[in-house]
Structures are given as C-alpha cells and as structure tokens.
PALUMVO-283644 format. One line per field, with one value per residue (C-alpha): y negated, z negated, x negated; residue number from 1. Coordinates in steps of 0.2 Angstrom, whole numbers, plus 5000, padded with zeros to 4 digits. Layout:
c2 [Y | ...]
c3 [Z | ...]
c1 [X | ...]
seq [NUM | ...]
// end
This chain:
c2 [4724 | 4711 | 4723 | 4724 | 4707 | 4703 | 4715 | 4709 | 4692 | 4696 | 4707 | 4691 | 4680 | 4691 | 4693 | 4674 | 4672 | 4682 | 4675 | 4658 | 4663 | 4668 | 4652 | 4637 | 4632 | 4637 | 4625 | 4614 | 4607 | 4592 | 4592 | 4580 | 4589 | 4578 | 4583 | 4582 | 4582 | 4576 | 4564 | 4550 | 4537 | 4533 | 4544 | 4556 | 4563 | 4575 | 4580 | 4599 | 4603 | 4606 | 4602 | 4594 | 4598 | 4583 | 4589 | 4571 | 4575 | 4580 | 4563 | 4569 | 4582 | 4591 | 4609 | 4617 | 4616 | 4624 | 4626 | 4623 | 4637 | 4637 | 4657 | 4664 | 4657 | 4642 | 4625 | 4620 | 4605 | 4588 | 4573 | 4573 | 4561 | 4569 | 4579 | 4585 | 4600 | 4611 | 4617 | 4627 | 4638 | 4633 | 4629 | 4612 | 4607 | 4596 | 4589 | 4586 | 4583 | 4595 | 4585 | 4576 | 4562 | 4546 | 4544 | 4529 | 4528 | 4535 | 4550 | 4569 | 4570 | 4587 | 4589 | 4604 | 4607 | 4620 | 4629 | 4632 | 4645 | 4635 | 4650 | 4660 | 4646 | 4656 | 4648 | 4655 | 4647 | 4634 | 4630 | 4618 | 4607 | 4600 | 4582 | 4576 | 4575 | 4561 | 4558 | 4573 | 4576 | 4592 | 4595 | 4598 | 4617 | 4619 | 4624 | 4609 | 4599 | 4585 | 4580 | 4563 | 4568 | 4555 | 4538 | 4537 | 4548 | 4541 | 4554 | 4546 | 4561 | 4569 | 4587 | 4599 | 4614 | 4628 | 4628 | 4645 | 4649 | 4633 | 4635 | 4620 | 4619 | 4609 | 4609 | 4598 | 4586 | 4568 | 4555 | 4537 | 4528 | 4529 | 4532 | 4538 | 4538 | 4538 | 4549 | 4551 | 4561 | 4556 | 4564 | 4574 | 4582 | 4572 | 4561 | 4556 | 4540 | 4537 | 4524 | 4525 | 4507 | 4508 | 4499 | 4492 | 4474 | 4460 | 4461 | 4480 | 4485 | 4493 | 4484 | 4498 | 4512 | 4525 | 4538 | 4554 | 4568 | 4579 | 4594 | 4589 | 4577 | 4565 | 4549 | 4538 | 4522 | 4511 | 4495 | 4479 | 4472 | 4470 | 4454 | 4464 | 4482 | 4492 | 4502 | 4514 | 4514 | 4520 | 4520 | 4519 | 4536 | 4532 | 4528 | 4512 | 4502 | 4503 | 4492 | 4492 | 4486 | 4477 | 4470 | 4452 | 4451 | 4457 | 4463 | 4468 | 4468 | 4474 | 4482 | 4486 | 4505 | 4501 | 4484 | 4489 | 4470 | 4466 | 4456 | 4449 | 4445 | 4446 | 4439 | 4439 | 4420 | 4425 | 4419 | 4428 | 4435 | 4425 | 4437 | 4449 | 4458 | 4451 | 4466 | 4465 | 4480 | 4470 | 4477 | 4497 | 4507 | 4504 | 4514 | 4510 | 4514 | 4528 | 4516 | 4505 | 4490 | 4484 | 4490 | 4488 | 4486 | 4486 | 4471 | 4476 | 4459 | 4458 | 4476 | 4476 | 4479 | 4465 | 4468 | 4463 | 4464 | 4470 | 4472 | 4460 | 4468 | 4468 | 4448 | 4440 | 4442 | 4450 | 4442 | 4443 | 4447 | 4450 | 4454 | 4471 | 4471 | 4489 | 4495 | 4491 | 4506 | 4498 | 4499 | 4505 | 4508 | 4500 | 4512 | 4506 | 4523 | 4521 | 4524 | 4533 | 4545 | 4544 | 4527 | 4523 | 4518 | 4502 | 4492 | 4499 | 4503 | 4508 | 4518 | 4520 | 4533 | 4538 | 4550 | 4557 | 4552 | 4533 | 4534 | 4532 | 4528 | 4531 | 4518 | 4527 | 4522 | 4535 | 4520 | 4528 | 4514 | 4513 | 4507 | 4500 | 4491 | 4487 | 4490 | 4502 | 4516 | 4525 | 4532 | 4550 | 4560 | 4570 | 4589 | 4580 | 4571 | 4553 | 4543 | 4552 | 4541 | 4549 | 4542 | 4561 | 4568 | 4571 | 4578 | 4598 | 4603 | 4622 | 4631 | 4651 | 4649 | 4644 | 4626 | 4618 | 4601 | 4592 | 4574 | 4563 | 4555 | 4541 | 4534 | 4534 | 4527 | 4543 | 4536 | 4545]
c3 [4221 | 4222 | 4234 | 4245 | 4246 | 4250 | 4265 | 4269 | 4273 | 4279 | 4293 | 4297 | 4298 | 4313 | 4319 | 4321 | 4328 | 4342 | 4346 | 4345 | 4358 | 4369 | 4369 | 4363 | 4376 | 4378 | 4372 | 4387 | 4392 | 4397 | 4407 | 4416 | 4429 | 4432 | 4448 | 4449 | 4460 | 4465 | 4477 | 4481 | 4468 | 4452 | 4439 | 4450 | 4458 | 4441 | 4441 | 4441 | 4454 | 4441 | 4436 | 4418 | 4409 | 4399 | 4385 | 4387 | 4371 | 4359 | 4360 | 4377 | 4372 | 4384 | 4384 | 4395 | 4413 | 4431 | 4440 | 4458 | 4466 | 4484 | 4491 | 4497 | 4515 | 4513 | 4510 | 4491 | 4485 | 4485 | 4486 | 4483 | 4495 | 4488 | 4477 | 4477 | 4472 | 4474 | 4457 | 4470 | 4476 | 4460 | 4473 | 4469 | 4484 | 4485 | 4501 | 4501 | 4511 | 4507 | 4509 | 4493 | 4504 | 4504 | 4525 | 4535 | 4552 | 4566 | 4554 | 4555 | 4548 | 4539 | 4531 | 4518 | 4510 | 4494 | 4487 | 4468 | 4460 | 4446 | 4437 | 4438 | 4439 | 4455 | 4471 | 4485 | 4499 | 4505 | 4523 | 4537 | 4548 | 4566 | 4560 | 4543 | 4529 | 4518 | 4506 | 4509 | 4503 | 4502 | 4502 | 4487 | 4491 | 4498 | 4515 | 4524 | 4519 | 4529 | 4528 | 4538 | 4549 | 4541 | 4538 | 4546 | 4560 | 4576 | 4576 | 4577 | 4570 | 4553 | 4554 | 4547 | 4537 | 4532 | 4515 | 4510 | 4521 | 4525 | 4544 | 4555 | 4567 | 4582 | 4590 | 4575 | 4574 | 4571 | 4579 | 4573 | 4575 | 4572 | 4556 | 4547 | 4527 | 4514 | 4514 | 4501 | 4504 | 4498 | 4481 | 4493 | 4505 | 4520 | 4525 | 4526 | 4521 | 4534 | 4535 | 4546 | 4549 | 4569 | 4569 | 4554 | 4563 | 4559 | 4579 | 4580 | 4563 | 4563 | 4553 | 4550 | 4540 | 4549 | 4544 | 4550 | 4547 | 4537 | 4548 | 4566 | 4565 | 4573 | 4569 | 4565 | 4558 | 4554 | 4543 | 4546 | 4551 | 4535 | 4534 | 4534 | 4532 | 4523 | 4506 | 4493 | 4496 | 4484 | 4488 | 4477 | 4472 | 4489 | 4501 | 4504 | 4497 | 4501 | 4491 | 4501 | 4492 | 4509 | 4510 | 4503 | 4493 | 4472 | 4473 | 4485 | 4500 | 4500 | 4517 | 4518 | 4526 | 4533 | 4543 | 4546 | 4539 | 4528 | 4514 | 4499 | 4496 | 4478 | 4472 | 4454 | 4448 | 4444 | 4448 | 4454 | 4439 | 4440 | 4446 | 4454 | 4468 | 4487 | 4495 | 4503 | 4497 | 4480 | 4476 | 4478 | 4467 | 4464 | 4454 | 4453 | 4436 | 4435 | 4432 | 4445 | 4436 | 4436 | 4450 | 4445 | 4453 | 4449 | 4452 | 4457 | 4456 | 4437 | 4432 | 4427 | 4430 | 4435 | 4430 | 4441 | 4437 | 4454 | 4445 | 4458 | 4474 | 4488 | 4486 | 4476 | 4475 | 4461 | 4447 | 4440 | 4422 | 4414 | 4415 | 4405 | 4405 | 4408 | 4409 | 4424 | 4423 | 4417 | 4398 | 4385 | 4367 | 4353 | 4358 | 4377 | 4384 | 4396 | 4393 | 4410 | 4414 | 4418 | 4427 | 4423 | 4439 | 4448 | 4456 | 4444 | 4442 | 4462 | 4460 | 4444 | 4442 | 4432 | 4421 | 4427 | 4414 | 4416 | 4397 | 4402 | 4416 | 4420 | 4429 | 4439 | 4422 | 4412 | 4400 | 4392 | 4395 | 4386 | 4399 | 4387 | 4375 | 4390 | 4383 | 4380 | 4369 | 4371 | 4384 | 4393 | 4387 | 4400 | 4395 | 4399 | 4384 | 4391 | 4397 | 4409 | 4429 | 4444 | 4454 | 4461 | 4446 | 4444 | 4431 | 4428 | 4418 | 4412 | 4403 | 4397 | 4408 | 4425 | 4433 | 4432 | 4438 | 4447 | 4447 | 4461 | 4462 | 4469 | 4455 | 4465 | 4455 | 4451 | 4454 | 4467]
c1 [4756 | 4741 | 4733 | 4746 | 4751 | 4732 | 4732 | 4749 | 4744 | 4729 | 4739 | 4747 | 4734 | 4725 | 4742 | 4746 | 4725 | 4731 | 4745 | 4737 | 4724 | 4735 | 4744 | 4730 | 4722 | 4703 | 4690 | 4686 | 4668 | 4665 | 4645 | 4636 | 4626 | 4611 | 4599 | 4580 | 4565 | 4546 | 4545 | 4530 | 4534 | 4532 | 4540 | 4547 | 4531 | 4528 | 4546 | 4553 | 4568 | 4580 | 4597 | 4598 | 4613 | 4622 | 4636 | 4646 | 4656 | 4642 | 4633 | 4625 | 4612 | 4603 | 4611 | 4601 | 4591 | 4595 | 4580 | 4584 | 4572 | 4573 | 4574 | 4558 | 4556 | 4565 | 4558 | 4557 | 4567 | 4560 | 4566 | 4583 | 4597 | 4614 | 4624 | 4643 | 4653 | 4668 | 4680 | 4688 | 4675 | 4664 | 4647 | 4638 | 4626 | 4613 | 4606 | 4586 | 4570 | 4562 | 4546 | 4537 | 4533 | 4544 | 4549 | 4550 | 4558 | 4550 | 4541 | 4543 | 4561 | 4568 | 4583 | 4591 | 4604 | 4604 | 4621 | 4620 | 4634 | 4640 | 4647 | 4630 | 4619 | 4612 | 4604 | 4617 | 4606 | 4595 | 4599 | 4589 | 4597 | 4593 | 4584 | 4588 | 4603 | 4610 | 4622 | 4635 | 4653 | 4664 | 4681 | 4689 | 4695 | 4676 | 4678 | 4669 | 4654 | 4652 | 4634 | 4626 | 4612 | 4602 | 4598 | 4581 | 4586 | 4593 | 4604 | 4622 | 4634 | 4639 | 4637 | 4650 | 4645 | 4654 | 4656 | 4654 | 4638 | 4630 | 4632 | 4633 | 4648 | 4642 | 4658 | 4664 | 4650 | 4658 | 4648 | 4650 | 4632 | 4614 | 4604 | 4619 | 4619 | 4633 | 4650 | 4664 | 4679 | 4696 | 4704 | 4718 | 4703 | 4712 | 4699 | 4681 | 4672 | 4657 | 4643 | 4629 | 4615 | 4617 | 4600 | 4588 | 4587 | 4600 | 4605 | 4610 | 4618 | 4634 | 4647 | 4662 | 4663 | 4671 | 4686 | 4691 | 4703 | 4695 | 4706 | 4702 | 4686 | 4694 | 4688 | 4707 | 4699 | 4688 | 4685 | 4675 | 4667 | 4656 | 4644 | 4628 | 4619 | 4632 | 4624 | 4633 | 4652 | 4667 | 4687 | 4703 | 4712 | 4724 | 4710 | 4721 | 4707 | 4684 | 4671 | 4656 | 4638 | 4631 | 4612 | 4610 | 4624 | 4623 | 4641 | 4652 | 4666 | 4685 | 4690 | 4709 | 4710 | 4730 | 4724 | 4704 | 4703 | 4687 | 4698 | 4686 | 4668 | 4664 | 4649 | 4640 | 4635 | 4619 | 4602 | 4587 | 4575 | 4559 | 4545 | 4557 | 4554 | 4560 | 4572 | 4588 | 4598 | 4600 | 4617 | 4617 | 4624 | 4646 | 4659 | 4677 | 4682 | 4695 | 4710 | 4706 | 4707 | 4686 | 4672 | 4655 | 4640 | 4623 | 4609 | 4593 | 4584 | 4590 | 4590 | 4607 | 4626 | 4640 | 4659 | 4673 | 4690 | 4702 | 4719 | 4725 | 4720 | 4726 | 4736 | 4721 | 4701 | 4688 | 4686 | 4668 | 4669 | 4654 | 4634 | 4625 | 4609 | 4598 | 4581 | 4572 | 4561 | 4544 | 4548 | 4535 | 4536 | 4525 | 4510 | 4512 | 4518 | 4531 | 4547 | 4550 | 4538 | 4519 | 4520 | 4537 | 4550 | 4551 | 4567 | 4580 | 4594 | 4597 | 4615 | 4629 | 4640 | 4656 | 4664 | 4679 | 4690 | 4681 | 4675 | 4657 | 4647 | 4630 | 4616 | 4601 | 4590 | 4599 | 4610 | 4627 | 4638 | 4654 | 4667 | 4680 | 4668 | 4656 | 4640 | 4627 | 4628 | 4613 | 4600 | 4600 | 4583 | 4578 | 4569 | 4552 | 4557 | 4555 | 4570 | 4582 | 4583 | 4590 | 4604 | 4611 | 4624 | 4640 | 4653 | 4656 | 4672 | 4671 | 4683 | 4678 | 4664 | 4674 | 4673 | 4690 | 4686 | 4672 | 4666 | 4660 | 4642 | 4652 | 4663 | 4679 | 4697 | 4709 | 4726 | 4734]
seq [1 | 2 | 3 | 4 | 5 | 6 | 7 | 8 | 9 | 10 | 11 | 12 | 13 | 14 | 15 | 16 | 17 | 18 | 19 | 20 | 21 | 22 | 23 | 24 | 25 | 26 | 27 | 28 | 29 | 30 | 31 | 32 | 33 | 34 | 35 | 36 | 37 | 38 | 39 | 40 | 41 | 42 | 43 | 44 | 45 | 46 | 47 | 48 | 49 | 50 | 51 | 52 | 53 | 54 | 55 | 56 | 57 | 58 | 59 | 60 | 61 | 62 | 63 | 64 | 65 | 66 | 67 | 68 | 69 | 70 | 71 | 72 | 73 | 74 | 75 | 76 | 77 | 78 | 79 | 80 | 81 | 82 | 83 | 84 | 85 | 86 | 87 | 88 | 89 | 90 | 91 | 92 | 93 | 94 | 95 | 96 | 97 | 98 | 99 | 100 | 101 | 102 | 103 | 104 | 105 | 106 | 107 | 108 | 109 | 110 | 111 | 112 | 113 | 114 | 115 | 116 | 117 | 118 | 119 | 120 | 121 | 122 | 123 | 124 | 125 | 126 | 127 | 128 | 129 | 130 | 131 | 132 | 133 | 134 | 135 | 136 | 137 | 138 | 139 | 140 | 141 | 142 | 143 | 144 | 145 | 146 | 147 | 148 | 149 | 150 | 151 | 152 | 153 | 154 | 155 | 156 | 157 | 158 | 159 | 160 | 161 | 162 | 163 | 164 | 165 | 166 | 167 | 168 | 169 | 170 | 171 | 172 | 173 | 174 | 175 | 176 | 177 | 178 | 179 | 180 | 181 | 182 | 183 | 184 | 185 | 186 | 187 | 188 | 189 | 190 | 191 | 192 | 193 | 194 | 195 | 196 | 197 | 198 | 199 | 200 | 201 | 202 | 203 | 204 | 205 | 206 | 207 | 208 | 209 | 210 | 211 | 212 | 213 | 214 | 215 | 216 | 217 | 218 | 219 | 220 | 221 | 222 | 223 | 224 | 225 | 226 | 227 | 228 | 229 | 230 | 231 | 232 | 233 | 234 | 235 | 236 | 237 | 238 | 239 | 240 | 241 | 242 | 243 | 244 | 245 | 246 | 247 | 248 | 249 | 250 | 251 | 252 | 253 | 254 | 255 | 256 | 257 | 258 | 259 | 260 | 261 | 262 | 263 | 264 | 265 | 266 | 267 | 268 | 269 | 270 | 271 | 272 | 273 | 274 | 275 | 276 | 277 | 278 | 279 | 280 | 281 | 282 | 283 | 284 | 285 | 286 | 287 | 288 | 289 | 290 | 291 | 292 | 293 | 294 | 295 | 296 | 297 | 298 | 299 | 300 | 301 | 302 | 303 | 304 | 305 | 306 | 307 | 308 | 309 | 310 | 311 | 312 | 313 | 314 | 315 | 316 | 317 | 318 | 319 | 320 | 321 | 322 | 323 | 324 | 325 | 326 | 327 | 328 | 329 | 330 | 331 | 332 | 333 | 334 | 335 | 336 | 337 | 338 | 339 | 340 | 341 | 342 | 343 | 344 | 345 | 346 | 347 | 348 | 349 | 350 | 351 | 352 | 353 | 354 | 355 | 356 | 357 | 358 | 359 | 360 | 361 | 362 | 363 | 364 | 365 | 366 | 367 | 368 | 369 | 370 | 371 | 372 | 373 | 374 | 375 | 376 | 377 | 378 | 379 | 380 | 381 | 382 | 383 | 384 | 385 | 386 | 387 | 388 | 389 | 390 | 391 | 392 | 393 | 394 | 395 | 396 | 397 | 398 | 399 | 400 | 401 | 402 | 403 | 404 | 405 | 406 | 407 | 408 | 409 | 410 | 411 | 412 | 413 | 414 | 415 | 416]
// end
C-alpha cells in the first residue's frame, strides 16, 4: 500500500509540474547591455569591442561578453557614438567611427553602423555610411533607424536606414542643420527627437531641436530656442515634454512640444570644484526617471549628479533636490593603481542612463545608483577587472532565450 501511495503521489507531483509550466510564467531576465571600444584617450585605448553583459537582479555580475567582430571587409569597431535596439526584430545597433582616433572638425570623417542579433549574439552586418554617424534611434517595431550624419560633419540631414538591412534611403533623409548629433524616438514609434550644433561658434548655433513623423520624415515641429549649444536630450513617455542639457549651464531646459515654447531653466546651486577643468559642455548626460517625477543630470566640473524634482511641470519649475557625488575617473586604490584602467578616464561622469523599470540608474563611471534611496550602491566591474565606464548601454529583457523589452541609452520617463 506504502508503494502505491508513494508512486501515486509522485504521479501527481509531475503531473501538477507540468501543468504549472504551462501556466507560471517563465523566469524573466533582466540585463544590462553595456558596449565597448578603443578610442585615443585614456582608459579606452586598451579596450576590446565587446558588449559586457550586466545581470541587474543578481547584484550586477558580469554574465558574459559579446565580442562586437566587424565581418571580414568591413571596418572594425572603434570608438563608439551610439547604441539602441529593437525587441520587435530582437537587433541591437551600435553606430561607430570606426577609427581609433579621437576627430576634430574639418578631419577625415567615417561613420558605421554594426547590427548584432540579440538572440544569437551574431554580428548581422556592419555597414558604411556617406560621411559620419551619431547618436542614432530605432523604432520600436525595427523598421527604421534614423541615424545623425554626424556631429562633426557639416552634413545637415539624419539618414534613414532600413532596419533589417542597414541600407540608407536617400529619398528619406531629414534634413534639419549642420553637424547633427543626438536622436531619441518617442515610446509609440511616431516621432523623432533631432538636435544638430548648426555651427560650433556662439554666433551660428542652432537653438531647436527638431521633430518629425517617424512615417513621412516630415519635420512637424520644433522647440526653442534654447540659450546655448544643445547636448544630450531626453523626453517624457507623451513626447509632451524635452529636457535639454545646453553648454554652460550644470542642469537643464524644459521645452514644451504643443507651444514650441522653451518653459524653464533649471540650474544646480553649486559652485565650481577648485582645480577643475574649464569646458562648456558641463552638463551632459540626463535621464528622466521612469515615473517622471525627478530628471537628473550629471555635473562634469564636480564629477557628480544633481536631482530635480518635476512633479509640477508644466505650471511650475524644477525643484533642485539634491547633490551625489561619483568618481571622476582618476581614482587609485592604496597601491596607486587606478581604478579605471591603465591611466584611468578624465572629465567624468559625461552621460547617465536608466533602468527601465527606474530602480537604478547608471553614470558613465559605472556607479549603481539606487533611485529611491538616492545613493550609490556599488560600482559596475568590467571583464578587465577594473572599474566598468562607458556612456553607450541600454537595458535587455529576455525571457526563454527571446528579447521581450528593450531600454533606451537615453533614460526617457514610461508613462504613456
């Protein structure tokens, strides 16, 4: 009898395992993709093109590395300007030099653009374009990337690629201004986000940031104009709402999409960091977090990052909240090897970027910041072993092996 109950109940235990596996969901994944390259400047000139992989719920370990090999006769992938991905078509693309040298204006320009399989971990293509590439975007089903044709170039459109092939459409090539350079793409896949510098004097800049229907190209509006050079930018879940780092200013502007109207200035009370270094793209680096109740920004002259609270945007102003210090890139420990590489980085953190869910977010010095505690919780190591930098990554969701959901590398808020 003992026998029979034991296989009785055994019988119903793999019965009910069955069942259950038809109806619990799968474990889900939750990855930060994290992309690498050698370019001329300290702590990058040693590095491997690779993707680092992140698992954000098991305290951020490195999981594994994609190398990012360009296909035999195209150009290998150095210095890195962008990175954005499709769940739809599960591709992940990352714009690039292609050179190892760091380019001024007026230098031979190149520009790529490389599609990884996310699913196989496969390097699809690596395609060239006409003069040079940015900070691109892709619509969220995957069919068009819509990629600047670069900041130092005086090229004045935003190419659009097919997404499936990497093949340029001339015909729908959105021109705006001159040395174009930052692009996000609303949640819905309507419309497109577009900065571009115009000029690099104070006398010739452009001032709007430019948007277009995703469908036609057509550009429908544009906000501003903004008080200076505008930087990284990031929008609310609506598109109602743009926060614009601009050059001079450690925070940010609010534009208002439905009146074009530049509404608030937001400034950090802080002072400059004696000893630190003169530049004018102070602030650059913003993320909205995911309920679009704070934007923060980082502060290049301090090394750190500023809070503001926007709960009462549109009627009232930014509040600024609070200051968290990071690394500025020169650390050592007590044997004076630097923290960051060889030579360690200079002028960090220079971009921030957000978990989808906004639990975490992420400076270019590799800080795990906890958003609700605000303050860091640890430090991204890279496979190099040293502390982890990069300002190109994004979050990856994968459930039984396929992507369900995609981040952005520009920390946009998620209430649609």
């Amino acid at each position: 009898m003992q026998s029979f109950l034991y296989r009785f109940q055994r019988a119903a235990i793999c019965l009910l395992t069955l069942l259950a596996a038809d109806v619990l969901p799968a474990a889900e994944q939750n990855l930060l993709y994290v992309a690498r390259a050698p370019r001329d400047r300290d702590g990058f000139r040693t590095l491997a093109p690779s993707i680092e992989v992140f698992d954000i719920n098991n305290e951020h370990t490195l999981v594994r590395v994609i190398p990012l090999d360009a296909p035999d006769g195209t150009t290998p992938v150095a210095h890195i300007r962008g990175i954005t991905a499709s769940a739809a078509t599960q591709t992940l693309y990352i714009s690039h030099y292609g050179s190892y040298q760091d380019l001024r204006p007026g230098d031979t320009l190149s520009g790529h653009v490389l599609a990884l399989d996310m699913k196989t971990d496969r390097v699809l293509w690596n395609r060239a374009t006409l003069s040079s590439v940015d900070r691109g975007a892709v619509t969220p089903d995957g069919s068009k990337l819509f990629m600047p044709s670069g900041e130092l170039a005086r090229t004045a459109f935003f190419y659009t690629i097919d997404g499936a092939t990497g093949v340029e459409q001339p015909e729908q090539r959105i021109t705006v201004a001159p040395h174009t350079h930052n692009t996000v793409v609303t949640l819905d896949g309507t419309q497109v986000f577009m900065t571009a510098f115009g000029g690099f004097s104070n006398a010739n800049f452009e001032p709007f940031i430019h948007i277009a229907d995703t469908r036609t190209g057509e550009v429908i509006n544009k906000v501003g104009p903004f008080a200076a050079h505008i930087r990284p930018i990031t929008i609310n879940g609506t598109a109602t709402l743009v926060f614009a780092n601009v050059n001079n200013l450690i925070g940010f502007q609010v534009g208002d999409v439905l009146t074009g109207k530049v509404l608030y200035t937001a400034r950090a009370p802080v002072e400059k960091k004696a000893g630190a270094r003169r530049k004018t793209n102070v602030s650059h680096g913003i993320s909205m977090t995911a309920d679009e109740t704070e934007v923060w920004v980082v502060d290049q002259v301090n090394s750190g990052v500023h809070v503001f609270d926007v709960r009462g945007l549109p009627e009232s102003p930014p509040v600024w909240k609070q200051y968290i210090d990071t690394h500025d890139g020169r650390e050592q420990d007590a044997q004076g090897k630097y923290l960051y590489g060889e030579t360690g980085i200079i002028g960090q953190p220079g971009w921030i970027m957000s978990s989808i869910n906004g639990q975490y977010l992420y400076p270019e010095t590799g800080e795990i910041i906890d958003v609700a505690a605000r303050q860091v919780i640890g430090n991204l190591i890279g496979a190099n072993g040293a502390y982890l930098h990069s300002r190109f990554a994004l979050e990856v969701d994968v459930r039984d092996g396929t992507v369900i959901r995609v981040g952005d590398q520009q920390g946009v808020g998620r209430i649609e």
